[in-house]
N, C-alpha and C positions, 0 to 999 in steps of 0.2 A: 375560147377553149372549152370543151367537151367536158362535163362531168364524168369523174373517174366510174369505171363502168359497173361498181359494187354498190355507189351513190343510187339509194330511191332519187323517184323524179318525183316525190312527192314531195314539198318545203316543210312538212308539218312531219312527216317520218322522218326526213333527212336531217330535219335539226336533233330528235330525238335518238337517231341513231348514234349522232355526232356524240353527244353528251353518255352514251351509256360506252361509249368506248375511252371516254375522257377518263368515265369514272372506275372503270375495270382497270387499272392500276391502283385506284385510290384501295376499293372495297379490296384488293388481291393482298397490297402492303399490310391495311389493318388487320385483314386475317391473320394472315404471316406472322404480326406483330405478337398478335395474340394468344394464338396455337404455340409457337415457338419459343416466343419468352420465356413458357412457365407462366402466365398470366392466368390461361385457362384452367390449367391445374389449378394454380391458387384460388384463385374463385369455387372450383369444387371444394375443396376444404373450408369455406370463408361462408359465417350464417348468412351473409348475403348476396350468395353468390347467385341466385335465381336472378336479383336484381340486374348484375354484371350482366349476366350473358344474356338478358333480355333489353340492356342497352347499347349492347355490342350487335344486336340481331336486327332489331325493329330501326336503332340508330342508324345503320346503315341503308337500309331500306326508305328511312324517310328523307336521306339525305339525296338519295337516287331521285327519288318522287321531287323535291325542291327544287333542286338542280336542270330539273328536266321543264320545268314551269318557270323557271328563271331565265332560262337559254331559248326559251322559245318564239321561233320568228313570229312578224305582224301576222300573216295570215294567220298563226295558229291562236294569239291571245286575243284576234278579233271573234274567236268563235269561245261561246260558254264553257268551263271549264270540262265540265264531263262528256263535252265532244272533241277534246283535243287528243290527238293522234297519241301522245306520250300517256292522258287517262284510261282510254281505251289499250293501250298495247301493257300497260301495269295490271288493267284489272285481269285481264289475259294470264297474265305472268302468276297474280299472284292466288287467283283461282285454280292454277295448275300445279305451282308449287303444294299450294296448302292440300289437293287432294292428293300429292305423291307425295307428302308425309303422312299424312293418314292413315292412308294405305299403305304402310311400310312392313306390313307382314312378311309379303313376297320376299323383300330383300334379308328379313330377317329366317323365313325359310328356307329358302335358295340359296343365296349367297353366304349366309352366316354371318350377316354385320352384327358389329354390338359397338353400342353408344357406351362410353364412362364417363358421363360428364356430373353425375350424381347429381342431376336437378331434380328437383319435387316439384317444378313447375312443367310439366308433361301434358301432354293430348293425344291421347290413342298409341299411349308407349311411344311417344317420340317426343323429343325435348322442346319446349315451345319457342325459345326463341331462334329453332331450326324453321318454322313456320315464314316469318318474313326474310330472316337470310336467305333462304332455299329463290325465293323470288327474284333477289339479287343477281346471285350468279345464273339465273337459267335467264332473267335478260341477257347478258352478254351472251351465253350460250344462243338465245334463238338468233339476236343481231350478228353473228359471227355466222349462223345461216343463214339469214335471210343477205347477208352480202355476198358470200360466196355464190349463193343460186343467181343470183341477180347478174355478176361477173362469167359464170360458166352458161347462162342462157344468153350473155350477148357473144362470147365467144363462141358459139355454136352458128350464128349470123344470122339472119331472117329466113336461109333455104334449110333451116333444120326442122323435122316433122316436129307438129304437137306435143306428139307422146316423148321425143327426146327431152322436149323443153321442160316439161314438166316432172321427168324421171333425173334430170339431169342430179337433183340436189342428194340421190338417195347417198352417196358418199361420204357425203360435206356431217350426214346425221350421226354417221359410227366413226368419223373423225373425231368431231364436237364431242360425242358418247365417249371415245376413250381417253381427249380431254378431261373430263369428267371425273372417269372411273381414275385416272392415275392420278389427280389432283388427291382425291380422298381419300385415297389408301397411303397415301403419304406417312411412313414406317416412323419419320418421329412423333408423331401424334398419336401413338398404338394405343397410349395409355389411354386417350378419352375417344378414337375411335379408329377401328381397325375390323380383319374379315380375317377367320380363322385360316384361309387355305388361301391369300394371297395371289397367288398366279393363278386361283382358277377366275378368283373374282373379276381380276384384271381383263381375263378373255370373256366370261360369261355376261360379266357386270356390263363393259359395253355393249354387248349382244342386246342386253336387255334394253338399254337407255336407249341404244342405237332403233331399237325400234320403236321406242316411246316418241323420237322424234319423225319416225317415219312417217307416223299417223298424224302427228301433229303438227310441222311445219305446214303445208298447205293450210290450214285454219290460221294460224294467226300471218300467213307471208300474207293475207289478203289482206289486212288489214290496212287502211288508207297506202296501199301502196302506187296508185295512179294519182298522176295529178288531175284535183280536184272531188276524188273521193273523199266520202264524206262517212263512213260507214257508221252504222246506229251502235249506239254503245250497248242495245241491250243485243243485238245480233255479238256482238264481238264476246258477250258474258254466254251466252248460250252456245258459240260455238267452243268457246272452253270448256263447257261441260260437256258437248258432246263429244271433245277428243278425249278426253279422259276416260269418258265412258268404252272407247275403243283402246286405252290404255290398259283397262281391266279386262276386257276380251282378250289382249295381247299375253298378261300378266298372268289369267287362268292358265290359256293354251301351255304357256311356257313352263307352268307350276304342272301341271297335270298329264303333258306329256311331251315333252322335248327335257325339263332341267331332271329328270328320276333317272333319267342316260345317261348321265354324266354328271348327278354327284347323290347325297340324300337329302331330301326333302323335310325337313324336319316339322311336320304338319304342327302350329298353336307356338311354335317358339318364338320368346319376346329376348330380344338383345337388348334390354333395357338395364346397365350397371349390373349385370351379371357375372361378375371378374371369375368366380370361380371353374375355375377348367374350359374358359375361353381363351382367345388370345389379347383380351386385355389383361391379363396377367403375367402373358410369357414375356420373357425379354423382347427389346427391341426388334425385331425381321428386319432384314437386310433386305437390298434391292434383288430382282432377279438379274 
């Protein structure tokens, strides 16, 4: 029987994929659990609550990373650790997450997010234990593309041009992106994190993600994805910085002349526990 046609033919991605999809329920429910309960709340209120959401953040993440070194076939544990397909495709992950929290201006100019999680533990006006969550979820997000391109370049067949092959995935990136954007805006959460104008963020917000992935899929879908590739881990850390760096080229164009068309820009604004005369003060929003 035929590997399903989203399945890498590589042993050492394909097990890695396996496992980051095992665990996107696991990481999806504790979210859930946590946002939803009232948990998160309490922790903003509670003197330790830096601690909380920094063992809700990093925990999840190191459980991803275990998980993935536990499940992984002979080929992959016969090779050193920092060359196996799951180190390399995390350091990717989590050098990409870390500089799109960093950089979280844009979203704070543009779109109008504002965080209320009232942590004192922060890194460039963004909450730290958003740092290795954020890693978290954009694994599943890229293995969620890198299987769909995989599936739509074998249904294309062998007589499909180059350029289809390769253009095929640009869809699967503002799918994933508005995945994304509508997980986040998620209206019972307003209180620790929400976007003042809702339905614009909803269409702008994936516009924007939609094209962070444009740039960026190609860099990390290379990654051991042939069998028997081997690719260097320090190649795999430098092509994360270079897509990032084309993230910020994308980020400028968008901030400087495409997002002033259609909403205000609000040049130096920090969404950081800002409650007053945002919409983490108003009541609940309802769905559109």
């Amino acid at each position: 029987m035929s590997p399903p046609a989203w399945r890498s033919s590589h042993p050492g991605k394909a097990a890695a994929e396996r496992w980051y999809l095992i665990f996107t329920p696991i990481w999806g429910a504790v979210a859930g659990l946590v946002m939803l309960s009232g948990a998160a709340q309490a922790w903003r209120d509670a003197p330790w609550g830096d601690l909380a959401y920094m063992a809700f953040g990093a925990g999840l993440w190191i459980a991803l990373l275990i998980g993935g070194y536990a499940l992984a076939p002979a080929s992959e544990r016969a090779r050193p650790w920092w060359r196996r397909t799951h180190t390399k495709f995390q350091a990717w992950m989590f050098i990409f997450a870390f500089l799109g929290n960093y950089y979280s201006e844009y979203f704070y100019e543009i779109l109008h997010m504002h965080y209320g999680f009232g942590t004192s533990w922060n890194l460039h006006q963004v909450p730290f234990f958003l740092y290795p969550l954020t890693a978290v979820y954009f694994t599943t997000y890229a293995t969620l593309v890198d299987m769909g391109w995989r599936a739509l370049r074998r249904a294309l067949g062998p007589g499909a041009s180059p350029l289809a092959q390769r253009l095929i995935y640009l869809p699967l990136c503002f799918v994933v992106a508005g995945l994304e954007t509508l997980l986040n805006a998620n209206p019972f959460i307003h209180e620790l994190f929400c976007y003042d104008d809702l339905a614009f963020a909803l269409v702008f917000g994936t516009l924007m993600y939609g094209l962070w992935f444009v740039v960026t899929a190609p860099l990390w879908f290379v990654i051991d994805e042939r069998p028997g590739d081997d690719t260097p881990p320090g190649q795999a850390i430098l092509t994360a910085l270079a897509g990032f760096m084309l993230v910020l080229c994308i980020n400028e164009v968008v901030r400087e002349h495409v997002a002033p068309r259609f909403t205000e820009v609000r040049r130096g604004a920090v969404g950081l526990d800002d409650h007053a005369g945002s919409c983490l003060e108003r009541p609940r929003p309802t769905w559109l």
